[in-house]
C-alpha positions as CSV (number, residue, x, y, z in Angstrom):
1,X,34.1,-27.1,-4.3
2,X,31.1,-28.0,-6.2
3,X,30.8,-31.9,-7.5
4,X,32.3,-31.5,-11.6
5,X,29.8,-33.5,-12.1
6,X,26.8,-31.4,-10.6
7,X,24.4,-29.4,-12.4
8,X,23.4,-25.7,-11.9
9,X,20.1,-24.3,-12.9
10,X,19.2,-20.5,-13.7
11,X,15.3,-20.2,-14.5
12,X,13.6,-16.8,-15.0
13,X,11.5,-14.9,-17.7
14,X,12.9,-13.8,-21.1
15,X,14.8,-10.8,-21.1
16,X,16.6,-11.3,-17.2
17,X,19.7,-11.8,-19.0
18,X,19.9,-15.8,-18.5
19,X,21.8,-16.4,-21.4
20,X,24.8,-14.1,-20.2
21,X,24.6,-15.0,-16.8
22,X,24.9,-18.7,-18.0
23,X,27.7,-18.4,-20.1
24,X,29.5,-17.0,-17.9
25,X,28.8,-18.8,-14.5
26,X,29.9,-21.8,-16.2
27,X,33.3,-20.4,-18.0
28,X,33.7,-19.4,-14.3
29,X,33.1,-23.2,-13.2
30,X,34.2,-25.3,-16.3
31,X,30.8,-26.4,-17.0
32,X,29.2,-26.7,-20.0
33,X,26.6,-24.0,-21.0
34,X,22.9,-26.0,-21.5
35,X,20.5,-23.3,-24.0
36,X,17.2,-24.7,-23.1
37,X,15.3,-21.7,-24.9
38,X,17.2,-22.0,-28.4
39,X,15.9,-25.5,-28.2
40,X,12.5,-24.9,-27.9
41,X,12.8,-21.9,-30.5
42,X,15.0,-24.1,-33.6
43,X,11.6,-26.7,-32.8
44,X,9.2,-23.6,-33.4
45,X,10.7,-22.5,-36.2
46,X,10.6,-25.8,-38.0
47,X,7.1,-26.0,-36.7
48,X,6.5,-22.6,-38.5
49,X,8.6,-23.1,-41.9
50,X,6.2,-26.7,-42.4
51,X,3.2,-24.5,-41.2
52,X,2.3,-27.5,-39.2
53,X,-0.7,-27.2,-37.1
54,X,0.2,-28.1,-33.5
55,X,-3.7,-29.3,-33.1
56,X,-2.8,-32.0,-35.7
57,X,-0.6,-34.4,-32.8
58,X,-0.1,-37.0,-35.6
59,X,1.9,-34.4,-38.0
60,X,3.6,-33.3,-35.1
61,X,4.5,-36.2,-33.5
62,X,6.1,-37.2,-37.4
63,X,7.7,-34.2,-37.7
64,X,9.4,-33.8,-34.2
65,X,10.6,-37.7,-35.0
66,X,12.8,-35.8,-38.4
67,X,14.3,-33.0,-36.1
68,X,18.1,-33.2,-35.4
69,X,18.8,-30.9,-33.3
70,X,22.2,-29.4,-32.0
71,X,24.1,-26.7,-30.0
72,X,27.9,-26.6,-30.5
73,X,30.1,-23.7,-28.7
74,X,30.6,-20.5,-30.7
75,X,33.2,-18.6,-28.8
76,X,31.7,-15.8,-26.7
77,X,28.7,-15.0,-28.9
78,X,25.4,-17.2,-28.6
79,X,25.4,-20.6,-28.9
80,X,25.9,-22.2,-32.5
81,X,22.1,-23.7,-33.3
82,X,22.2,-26.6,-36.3
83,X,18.6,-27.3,-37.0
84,X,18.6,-29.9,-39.4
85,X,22.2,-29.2,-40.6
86,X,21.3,-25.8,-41.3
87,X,22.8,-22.9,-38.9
88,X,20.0,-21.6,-37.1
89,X,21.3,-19.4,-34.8
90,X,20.4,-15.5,-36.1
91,X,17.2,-16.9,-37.5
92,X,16.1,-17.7,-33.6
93,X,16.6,-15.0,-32.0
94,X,14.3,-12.6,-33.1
95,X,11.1,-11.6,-30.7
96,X,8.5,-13.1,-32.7
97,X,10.5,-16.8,-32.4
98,X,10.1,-15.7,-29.0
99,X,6.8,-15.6,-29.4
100,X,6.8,-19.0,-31.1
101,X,8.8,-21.0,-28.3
102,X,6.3,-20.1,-25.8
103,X,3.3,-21.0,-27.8
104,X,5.3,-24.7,-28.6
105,X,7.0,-25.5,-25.4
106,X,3.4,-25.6,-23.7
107,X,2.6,-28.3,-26.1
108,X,3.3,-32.2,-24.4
109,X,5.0,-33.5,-27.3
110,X,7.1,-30.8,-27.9
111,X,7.9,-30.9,-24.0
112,X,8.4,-34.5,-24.0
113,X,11.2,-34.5,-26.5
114,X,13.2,-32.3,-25.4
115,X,12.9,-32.6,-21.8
116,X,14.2,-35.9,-22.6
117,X,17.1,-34.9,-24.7
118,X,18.1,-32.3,-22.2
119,X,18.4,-35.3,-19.5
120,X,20.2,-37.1,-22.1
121,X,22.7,-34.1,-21.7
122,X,22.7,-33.5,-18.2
123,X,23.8,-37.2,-17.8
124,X,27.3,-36.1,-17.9
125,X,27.0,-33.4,-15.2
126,X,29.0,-30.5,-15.6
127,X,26.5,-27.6,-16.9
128,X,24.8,-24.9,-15.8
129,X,21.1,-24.8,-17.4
130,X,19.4,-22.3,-18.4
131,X,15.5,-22.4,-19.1
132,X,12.3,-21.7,-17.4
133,X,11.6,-25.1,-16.3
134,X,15.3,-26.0,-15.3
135,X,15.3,-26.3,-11.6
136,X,11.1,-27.4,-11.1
137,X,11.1,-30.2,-13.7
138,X,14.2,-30.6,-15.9
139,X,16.4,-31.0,-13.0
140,X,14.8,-31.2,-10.0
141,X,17.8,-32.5,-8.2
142,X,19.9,-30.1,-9.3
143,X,23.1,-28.9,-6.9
144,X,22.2,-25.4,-7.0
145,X,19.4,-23.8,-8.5
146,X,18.8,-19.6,-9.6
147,X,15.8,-17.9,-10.5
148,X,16.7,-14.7,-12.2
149,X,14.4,-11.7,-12.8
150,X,14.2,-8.3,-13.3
151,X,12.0,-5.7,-14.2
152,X,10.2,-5.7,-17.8
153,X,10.7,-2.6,-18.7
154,X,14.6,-3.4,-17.8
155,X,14.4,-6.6,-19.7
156,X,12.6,-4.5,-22.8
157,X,15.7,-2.3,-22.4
158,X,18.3,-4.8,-22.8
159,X,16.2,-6.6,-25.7
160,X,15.8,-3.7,-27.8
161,X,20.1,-3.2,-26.7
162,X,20.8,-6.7,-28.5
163,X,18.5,-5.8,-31.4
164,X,20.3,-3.4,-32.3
165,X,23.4,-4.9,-31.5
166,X,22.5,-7.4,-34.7
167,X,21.0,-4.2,-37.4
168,X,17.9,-5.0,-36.1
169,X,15.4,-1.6,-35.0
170,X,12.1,-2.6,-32.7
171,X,10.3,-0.2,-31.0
172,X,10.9,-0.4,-26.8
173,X,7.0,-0.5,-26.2
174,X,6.7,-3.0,-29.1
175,X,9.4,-5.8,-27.2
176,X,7.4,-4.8,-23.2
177,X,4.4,-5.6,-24.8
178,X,5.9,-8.7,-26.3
179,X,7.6,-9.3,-23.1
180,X,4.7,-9.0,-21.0
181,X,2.8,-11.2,-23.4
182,X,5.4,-14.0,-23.0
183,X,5.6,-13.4,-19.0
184,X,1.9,-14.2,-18.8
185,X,2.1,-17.3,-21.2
186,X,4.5,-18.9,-19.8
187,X,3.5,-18.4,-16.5
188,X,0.2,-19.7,-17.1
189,X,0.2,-22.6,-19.0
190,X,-0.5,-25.7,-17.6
191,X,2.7,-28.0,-18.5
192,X,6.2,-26.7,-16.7
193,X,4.7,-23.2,-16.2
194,X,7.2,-20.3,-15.3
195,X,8.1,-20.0,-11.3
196,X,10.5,-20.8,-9.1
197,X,11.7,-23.8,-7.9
198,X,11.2,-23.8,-3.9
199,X,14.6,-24.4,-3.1
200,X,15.9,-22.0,-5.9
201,X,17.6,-18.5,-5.0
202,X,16.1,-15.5,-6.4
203,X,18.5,-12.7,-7.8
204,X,16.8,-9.8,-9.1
205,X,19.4,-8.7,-11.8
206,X,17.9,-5.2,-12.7
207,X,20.2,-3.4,-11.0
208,X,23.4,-5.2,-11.3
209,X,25.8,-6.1,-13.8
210,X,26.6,-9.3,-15.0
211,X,30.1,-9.6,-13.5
212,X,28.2,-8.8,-10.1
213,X,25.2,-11.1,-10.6
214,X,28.1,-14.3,-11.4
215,X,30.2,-14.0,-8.2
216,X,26.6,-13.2,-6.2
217,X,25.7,-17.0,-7.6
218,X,29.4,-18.4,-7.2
219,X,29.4,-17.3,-3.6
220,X,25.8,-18.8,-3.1
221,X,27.1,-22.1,-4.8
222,X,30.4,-22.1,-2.4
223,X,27.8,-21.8,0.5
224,X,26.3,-24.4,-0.6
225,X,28.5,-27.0,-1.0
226,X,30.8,-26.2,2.2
């Protein structure tokens, strides 16, 4: 039985369905559920709303200082995001925040911060992280670690799904492009890029369900720790 104390990590580009996969792999294992990306996207978009330049390091070192910053469960749906006191959590998760959170989590001081508060977290064990950095330099000692993909025009598919889901209409070629755009971003930068960690399992979720991908990990978790 894994340590109650341990920590899971699930890395992988946007889109691979991390966020379910999360929640659910730690209601499974009474963990807590770490959102790494809504993070970095409540930090871009009070980077955006002051129009702060992320050139200017003195501004931005000041304003990152001001950010309180907060994720509280919200039953099954996404994560409840308090930026500042204000609910967040809608305004995030659109795909040009996407956008945004790649552009700031490549920047040191953004990284720094919340690296930091995210070990601050893990400190208590118990939670299954999800990120893109998670299991390489979050957590590099974490129990067990996933790296889940699939294929972007799958991802673009499941994107435009949620979209919708929320009233929101965005052209399928419109969210690959963005997708693609991210992929090669994140992957690329030099800080934390995007890529598994060496001792991380890869599950390519583009052909499986969720219910499918969780006990694939659960069983890979109870191999590990027997």
């Amino acid at each position: 039985m894994l340590d109650p104390k341990a920590i899971v990590t699930i890395d992988g580009p946007s889109g691979a369905g991390k966020s379910t996969i999360s929640r659910g792999l730690a209601a499974k294992l009474n963990f807590t559920y770490l959102d790494t990306g809504a993070m970095y996207r409540a930090v871009g978009l009070a980077l955006e709303k002051q129009g702060l330049d992320l050139a200017d390091t003195t501004a931005l070192e000041k304003c990152l200082d001001t950010i309180e910053l907060s994720l509280l469960p919200n039953g099954d749906d996404d994560v409840l995001v308090r930026l500042n006191g204000e609910d967040v959590s809608q305004a995030i998760r659109t795909p040009e925040m996407g956008l945004v959170a790649s552009r700031v989590s490549a920047h040191p001081l953004v990284r720094e911060k919340l690296t930091a508060l995210q070990r601050q977290i893990g400190e208590r064990g118990g939670i299954v992280a999800e990120g893109r950095d998670m299991g390489t330099v979050v957590f590099p000692k974490a129990a067990c670690k996933f790296f889940l993909t699939a294929s972007g025009e799958e991802r673009a598919r499941r994107r435009q799904a949620q979209l919708a889901e929320k009233g929101q209409t965005v052209g399928l070629q419109e969210i690959l492009d963005q997708i693609s755009k991210r992929d090669y971003d994140d992957s690329r930068r030099q800080l934390a890029p995007l890529k598994p960690a060496v001792d991380a399992i890869i599950v390519d979720s583009s052909s499986m369900g969720p219910e499918a991908i969780i006990d694939c990990m659960l069983a890979s978790i109870a191999k590990a720790v027997c």
